[in-house]
MARDO-133038 format. One record per residue: residue in three letters; residue number from 1; x, y, z of N, C-alpha, C in turn. Coordinates in pm, whole numbers, always signed. Layout:
N
  resn  resi  n_east  n_north    n_up  ca_east  ca_north   ca_up  c_east  c_north    c_up
   ala   NUM       X        Y       Z        X         Y       Z       X        Y       Z
...
end
This chain:
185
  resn  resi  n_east  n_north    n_up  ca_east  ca_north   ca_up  c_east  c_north    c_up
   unk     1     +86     -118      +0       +0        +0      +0     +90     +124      +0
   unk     2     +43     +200     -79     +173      +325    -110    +105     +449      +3
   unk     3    +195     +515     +44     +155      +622    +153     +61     +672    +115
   unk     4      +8     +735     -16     -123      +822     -48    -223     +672     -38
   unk     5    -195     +636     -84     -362      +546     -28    -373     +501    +108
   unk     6    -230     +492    +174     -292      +478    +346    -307     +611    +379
   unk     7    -283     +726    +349     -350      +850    +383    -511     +855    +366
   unk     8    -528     +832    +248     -672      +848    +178    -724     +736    +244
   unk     9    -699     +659    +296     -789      +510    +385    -804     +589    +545
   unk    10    -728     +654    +547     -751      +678    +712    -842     +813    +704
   unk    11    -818     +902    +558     -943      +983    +566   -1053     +936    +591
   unk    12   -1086     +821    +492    -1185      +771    +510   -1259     +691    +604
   unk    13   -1132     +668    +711    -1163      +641    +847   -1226     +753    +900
   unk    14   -1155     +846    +918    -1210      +976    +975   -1308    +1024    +913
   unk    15   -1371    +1004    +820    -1475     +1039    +743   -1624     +920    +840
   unk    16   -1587     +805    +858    -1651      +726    +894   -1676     +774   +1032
   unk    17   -1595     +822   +1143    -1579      +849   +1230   -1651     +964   +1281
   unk    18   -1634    +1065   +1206    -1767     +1188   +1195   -1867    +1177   +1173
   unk    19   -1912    +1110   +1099    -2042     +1038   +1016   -2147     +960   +1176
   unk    20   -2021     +859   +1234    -2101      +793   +1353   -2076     +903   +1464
   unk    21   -2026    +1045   +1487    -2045     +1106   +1560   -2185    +1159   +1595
   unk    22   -2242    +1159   +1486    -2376     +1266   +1483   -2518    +1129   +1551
   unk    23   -2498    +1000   +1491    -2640      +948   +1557   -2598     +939   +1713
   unk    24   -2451     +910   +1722    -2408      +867   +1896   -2504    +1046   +1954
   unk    25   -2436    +1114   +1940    -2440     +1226   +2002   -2617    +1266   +2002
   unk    26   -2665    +1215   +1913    -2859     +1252   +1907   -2922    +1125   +2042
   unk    27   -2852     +998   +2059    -2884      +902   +2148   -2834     +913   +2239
   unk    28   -2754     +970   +2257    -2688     +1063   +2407   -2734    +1149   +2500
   unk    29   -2810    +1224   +2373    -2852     +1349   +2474   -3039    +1303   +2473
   unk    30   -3041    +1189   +2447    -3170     +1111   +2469   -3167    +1004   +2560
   unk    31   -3067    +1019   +2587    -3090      +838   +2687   -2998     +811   +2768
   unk    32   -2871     +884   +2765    -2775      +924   +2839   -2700    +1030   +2935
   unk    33   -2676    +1012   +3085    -2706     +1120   +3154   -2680    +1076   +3328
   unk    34   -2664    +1178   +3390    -2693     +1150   +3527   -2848    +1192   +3566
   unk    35   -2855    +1292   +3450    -3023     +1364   +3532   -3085    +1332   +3363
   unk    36   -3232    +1261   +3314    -3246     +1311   +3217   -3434    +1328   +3205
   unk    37   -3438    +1471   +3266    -3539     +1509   +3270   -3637    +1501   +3164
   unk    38   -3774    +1500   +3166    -3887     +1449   +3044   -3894    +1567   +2965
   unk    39   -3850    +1702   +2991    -3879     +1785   +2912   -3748    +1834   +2876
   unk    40   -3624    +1814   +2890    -3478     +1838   +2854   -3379    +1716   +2812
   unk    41   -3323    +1767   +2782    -3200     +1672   +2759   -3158    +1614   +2861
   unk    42   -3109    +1482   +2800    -2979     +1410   +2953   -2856    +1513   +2915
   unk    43   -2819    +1557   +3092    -2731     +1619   +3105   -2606    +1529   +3204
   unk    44   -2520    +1540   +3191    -2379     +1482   +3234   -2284    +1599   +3333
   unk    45   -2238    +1606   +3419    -2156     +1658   +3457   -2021    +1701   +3434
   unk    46   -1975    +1795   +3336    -1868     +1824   +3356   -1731    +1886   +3340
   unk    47   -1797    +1940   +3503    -1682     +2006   +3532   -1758    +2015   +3710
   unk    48   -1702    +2011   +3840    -1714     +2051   +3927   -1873    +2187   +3912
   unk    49   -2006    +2109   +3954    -2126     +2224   +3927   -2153    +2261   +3832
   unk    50   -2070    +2164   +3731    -2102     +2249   +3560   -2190    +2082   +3491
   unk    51   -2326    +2149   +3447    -2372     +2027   +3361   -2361    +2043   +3234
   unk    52   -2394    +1952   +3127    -2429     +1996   +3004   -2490    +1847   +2970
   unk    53   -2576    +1906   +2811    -2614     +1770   +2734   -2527    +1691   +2700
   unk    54   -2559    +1572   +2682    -2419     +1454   +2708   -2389    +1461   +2540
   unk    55   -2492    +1524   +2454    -2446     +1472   +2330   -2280    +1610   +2291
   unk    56   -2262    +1677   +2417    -2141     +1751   +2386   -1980    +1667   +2403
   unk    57   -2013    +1530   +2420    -1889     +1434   +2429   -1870    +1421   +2250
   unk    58   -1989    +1441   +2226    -1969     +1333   +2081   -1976    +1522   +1966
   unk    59   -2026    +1615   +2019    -2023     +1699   +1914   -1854    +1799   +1924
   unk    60   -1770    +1795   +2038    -1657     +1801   +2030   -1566    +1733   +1896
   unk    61   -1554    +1604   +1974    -1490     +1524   +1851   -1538    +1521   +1720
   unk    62   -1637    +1550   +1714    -1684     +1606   +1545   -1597    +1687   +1468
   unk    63   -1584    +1825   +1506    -1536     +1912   +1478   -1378    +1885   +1439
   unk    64   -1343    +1803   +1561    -1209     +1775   +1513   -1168    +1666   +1412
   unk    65   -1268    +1582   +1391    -1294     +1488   +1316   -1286    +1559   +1166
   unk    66   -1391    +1616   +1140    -1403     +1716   +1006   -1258    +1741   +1001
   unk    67   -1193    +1845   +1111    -1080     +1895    +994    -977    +1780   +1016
   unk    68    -974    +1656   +1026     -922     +1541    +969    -930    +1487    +868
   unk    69   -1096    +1463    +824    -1109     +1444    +693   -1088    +1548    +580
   unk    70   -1094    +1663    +614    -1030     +1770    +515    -876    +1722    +468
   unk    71    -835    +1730    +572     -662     +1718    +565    -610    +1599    +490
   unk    72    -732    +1518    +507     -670     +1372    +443    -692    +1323    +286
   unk    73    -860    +1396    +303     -932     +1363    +186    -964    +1524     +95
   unk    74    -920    +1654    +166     -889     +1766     +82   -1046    +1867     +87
   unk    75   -1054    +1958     +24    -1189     +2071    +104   -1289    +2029     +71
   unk    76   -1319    +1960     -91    -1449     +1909    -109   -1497    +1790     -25
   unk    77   -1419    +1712      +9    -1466     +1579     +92   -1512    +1663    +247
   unk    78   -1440    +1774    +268    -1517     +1840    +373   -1604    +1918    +377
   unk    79   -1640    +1949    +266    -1784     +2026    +268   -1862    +1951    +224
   unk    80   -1844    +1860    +200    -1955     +1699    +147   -1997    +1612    +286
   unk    81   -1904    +1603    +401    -1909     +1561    +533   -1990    +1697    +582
   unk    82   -1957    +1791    +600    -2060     +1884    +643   -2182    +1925    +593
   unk    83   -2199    +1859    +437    -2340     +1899    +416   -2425    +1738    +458
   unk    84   -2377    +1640    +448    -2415     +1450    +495   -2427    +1495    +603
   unk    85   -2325    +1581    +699    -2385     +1544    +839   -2502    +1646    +908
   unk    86   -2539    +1768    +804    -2654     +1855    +825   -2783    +1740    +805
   unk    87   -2758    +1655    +708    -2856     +1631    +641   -2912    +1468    +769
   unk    88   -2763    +1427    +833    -2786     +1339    +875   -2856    +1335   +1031
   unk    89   -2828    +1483   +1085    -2847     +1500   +1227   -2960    +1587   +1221
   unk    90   -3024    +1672   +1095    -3166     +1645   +1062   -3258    +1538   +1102
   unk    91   -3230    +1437   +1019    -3302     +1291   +1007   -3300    +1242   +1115
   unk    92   -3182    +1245   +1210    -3203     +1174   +1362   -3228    +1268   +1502
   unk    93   -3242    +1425   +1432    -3302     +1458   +1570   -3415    +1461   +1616
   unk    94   -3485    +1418   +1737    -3636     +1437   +1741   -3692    +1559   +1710
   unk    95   -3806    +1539   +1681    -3890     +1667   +1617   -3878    +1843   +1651
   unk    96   -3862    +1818   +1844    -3853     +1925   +1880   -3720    +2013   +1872
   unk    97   -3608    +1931   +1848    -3472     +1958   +1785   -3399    +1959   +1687
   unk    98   -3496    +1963   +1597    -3476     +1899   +1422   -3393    +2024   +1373
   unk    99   -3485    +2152   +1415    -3410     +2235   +1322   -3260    +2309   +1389
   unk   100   -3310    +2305   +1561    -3168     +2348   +1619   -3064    +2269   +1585
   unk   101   -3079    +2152   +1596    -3010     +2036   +1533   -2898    +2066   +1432
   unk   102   -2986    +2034   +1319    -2955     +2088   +1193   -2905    +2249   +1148
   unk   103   -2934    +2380   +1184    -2851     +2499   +1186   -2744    +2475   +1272
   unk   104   -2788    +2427   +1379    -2634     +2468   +1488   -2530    +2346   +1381
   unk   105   -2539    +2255   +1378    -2455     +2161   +1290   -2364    +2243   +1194
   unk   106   -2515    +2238   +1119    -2409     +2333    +976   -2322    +2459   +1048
   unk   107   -2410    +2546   +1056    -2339     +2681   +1097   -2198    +2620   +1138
   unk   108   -2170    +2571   +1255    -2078     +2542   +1348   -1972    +2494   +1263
   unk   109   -1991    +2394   +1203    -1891     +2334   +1089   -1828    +2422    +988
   unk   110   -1941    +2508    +933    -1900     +2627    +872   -1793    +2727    +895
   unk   111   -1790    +2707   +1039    -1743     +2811   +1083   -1619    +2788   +1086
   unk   112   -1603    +2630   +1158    -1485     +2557   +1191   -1395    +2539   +1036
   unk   113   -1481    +2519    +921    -1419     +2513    +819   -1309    +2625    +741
   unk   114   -1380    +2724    +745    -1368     +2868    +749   -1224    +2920    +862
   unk   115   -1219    +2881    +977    -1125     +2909   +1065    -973    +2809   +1042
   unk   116   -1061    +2663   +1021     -937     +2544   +1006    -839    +2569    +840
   unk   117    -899    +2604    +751     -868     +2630    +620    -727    +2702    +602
   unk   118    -724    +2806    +627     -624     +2912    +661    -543    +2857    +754
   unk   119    -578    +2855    +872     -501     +2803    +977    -396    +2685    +955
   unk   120    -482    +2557    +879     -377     +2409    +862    -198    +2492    +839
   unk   121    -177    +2542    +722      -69     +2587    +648     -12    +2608    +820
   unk   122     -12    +2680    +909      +45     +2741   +1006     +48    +2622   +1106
   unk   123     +48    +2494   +1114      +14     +2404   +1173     -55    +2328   +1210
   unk   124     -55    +2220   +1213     -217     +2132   +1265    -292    +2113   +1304
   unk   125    -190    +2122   +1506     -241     +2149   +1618    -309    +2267   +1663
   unk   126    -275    +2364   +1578     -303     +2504   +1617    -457    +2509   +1539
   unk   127    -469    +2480   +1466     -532     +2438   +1309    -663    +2469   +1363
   unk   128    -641    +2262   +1472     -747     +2149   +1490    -810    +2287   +1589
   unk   129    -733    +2294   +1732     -765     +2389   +1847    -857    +2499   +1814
   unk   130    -744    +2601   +1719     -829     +2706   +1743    -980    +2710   +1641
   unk   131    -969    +2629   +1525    -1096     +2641   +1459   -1240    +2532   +1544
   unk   132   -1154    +2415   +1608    -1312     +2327   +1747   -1344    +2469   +1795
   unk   133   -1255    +2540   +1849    -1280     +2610   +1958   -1389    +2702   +1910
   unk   134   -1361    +2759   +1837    -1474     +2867   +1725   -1615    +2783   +1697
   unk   135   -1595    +2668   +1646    -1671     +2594   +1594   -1751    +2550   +1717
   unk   136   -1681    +2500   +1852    -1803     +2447   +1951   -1860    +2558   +1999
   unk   137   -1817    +2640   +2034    -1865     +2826   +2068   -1988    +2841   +1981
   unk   138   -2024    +2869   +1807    -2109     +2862   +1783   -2205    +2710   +1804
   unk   139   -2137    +2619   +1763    -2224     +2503   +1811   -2309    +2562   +1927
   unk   140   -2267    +2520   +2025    -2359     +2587   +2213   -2432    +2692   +2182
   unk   141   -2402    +2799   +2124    -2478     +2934   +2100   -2596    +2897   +2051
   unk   142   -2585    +2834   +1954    -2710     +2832   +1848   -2757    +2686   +1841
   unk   143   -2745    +2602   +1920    -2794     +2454   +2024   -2901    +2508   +2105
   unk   144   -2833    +2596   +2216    -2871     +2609   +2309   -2982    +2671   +2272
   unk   145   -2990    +2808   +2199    -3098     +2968   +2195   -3221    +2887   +2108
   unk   146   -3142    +2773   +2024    -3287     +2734   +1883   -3356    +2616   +1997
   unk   147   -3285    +2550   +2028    -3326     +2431   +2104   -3457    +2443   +2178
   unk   148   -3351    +2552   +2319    -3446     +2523   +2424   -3460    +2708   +2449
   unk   149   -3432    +2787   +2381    -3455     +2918   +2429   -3401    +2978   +2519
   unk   150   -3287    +2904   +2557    -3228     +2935   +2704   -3069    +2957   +2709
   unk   151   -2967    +3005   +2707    -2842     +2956   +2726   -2801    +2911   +2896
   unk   152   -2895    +2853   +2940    -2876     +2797   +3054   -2777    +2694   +3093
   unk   153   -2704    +2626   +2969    -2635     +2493   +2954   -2507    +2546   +2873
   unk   154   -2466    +2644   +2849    -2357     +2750   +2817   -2226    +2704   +2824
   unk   155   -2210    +2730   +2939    -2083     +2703   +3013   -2065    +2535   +2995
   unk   156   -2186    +2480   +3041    -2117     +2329   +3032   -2112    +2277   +2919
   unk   157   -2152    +2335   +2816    -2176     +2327   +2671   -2030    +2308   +2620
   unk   158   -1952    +2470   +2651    -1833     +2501   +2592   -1720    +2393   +2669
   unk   159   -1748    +2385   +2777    -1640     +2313   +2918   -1674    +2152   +2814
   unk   160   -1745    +2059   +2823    -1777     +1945   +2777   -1729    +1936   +2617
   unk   161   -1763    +2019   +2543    -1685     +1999   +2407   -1535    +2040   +2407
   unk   162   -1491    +2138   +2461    -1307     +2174   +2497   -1316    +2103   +2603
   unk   163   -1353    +1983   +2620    -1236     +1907   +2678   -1257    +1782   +2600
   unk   164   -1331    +1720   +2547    -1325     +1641   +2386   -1215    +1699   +2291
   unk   165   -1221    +1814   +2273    -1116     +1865   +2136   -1037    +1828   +2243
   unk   166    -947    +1915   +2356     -833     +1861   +2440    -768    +1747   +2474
   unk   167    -845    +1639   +2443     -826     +1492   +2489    -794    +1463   +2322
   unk   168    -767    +1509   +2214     -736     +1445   +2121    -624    +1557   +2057
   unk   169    -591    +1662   +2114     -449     +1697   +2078    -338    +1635   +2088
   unk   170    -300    +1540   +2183     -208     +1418   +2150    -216    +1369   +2031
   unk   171    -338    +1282   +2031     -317     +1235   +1891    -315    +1329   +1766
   unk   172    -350    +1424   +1742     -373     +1552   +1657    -215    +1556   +1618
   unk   173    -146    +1609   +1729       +0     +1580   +1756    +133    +1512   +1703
   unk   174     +28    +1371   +1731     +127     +1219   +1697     +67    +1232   +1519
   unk   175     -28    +1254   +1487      -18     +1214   +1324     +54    +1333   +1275
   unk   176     +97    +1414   +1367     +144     +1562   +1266    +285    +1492   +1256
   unk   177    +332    +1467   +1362     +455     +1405   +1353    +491    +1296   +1252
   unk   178    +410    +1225   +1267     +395     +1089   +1186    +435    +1100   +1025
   unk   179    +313    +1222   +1004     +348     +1318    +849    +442    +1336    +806
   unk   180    +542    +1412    +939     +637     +1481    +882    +743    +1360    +892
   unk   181    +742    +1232    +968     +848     +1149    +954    +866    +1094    +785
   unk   182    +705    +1068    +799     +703      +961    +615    +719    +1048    +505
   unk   183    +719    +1186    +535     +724     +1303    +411    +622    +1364    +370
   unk   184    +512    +1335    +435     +353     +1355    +422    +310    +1494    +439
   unk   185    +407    +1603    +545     +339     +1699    +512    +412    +1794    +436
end
């Protein structure tokens, strides 16, 4: 197997990987939880007094996911993952979240796309960081206000997705390295 096709296979890992981010994260914040009240989301703890919806484990790693498959598989395969996964977290959110769902998705990705684009050239890590970071910021904003009308879940919103992106800067890290050993970047 020649290096560009194990590149292009692991995009397509990461392509796969984003793809199963979006139903985990809709069955999460449905069924998963310490508290999961009949008229809200299951919420998870965390941070010390900080809750949020649990599906912010799985909409973190999204973000960072996307600008993986960009990097691997190039901008159209990422705006093709961001329009599949508007279309996909549509289809699996319940009714009353269909459309927050679906804007906060896109928007958020948009945004992240938009921020990660420019950024890659200047590094990876910096890339992945600062465009999640932009990207879960609107995510929560426009989750929270379309959802439930409230930014009541804010803080644990932003705290629960930056620390998903944070827990995968190692690896973010180790493939940058990896790149630059085989000649890749």
């Amino acid at each position: 197997m020649t290096l560009g096709s194990r590149l292009r296979a692991e995009g397509f890992l990461f392509l796969t990987g984003y793809i199963a981010c979006i139903p985990v994260a809709n069955w999460l914040i449905q069924h998963f939880g310490t508290a999961c009240p009949p008229d809200g989301p299951c919420l998870i703890p965390v941070a010390p007094g900080l809750m949020a919806p649990s599906g912010v484990l799985m909409a973190g790693l999204a973000l960072v996911l996307r600008d993986l498959v960009q990097r691997r598989l190039g901008v159209t395969y990422g705006l093709v993952a961001i329009g599949a996964g508007t279309l996909l977290s549509a289809a699996l959110a319940p009714a009353p979240l269909l459309i927050a769902s679906a804007v906060a998705f896109l928007l958020s990705e948009l945004a992240d796309f938009a921020v990660y684009t420019p950024l890659q050239k200047r590094g990876l890590v910096l890339a992945v960081a600062a465009s999640s970071l932009v990207g879960l910021i609107a995510d929560s904003l426009l989750f929270l206000w379309l959802a439930f009308g409230s930014l009541q879940f804010l803080a644990g919103q932003i705290v629960g997705k930056a620390i998903m992106v944070l827990l995968t800067l190692p690896a973010i890290r180790w493939l940058r390295n990896r790149e630059q050993r085989l000649g890749a970047a």
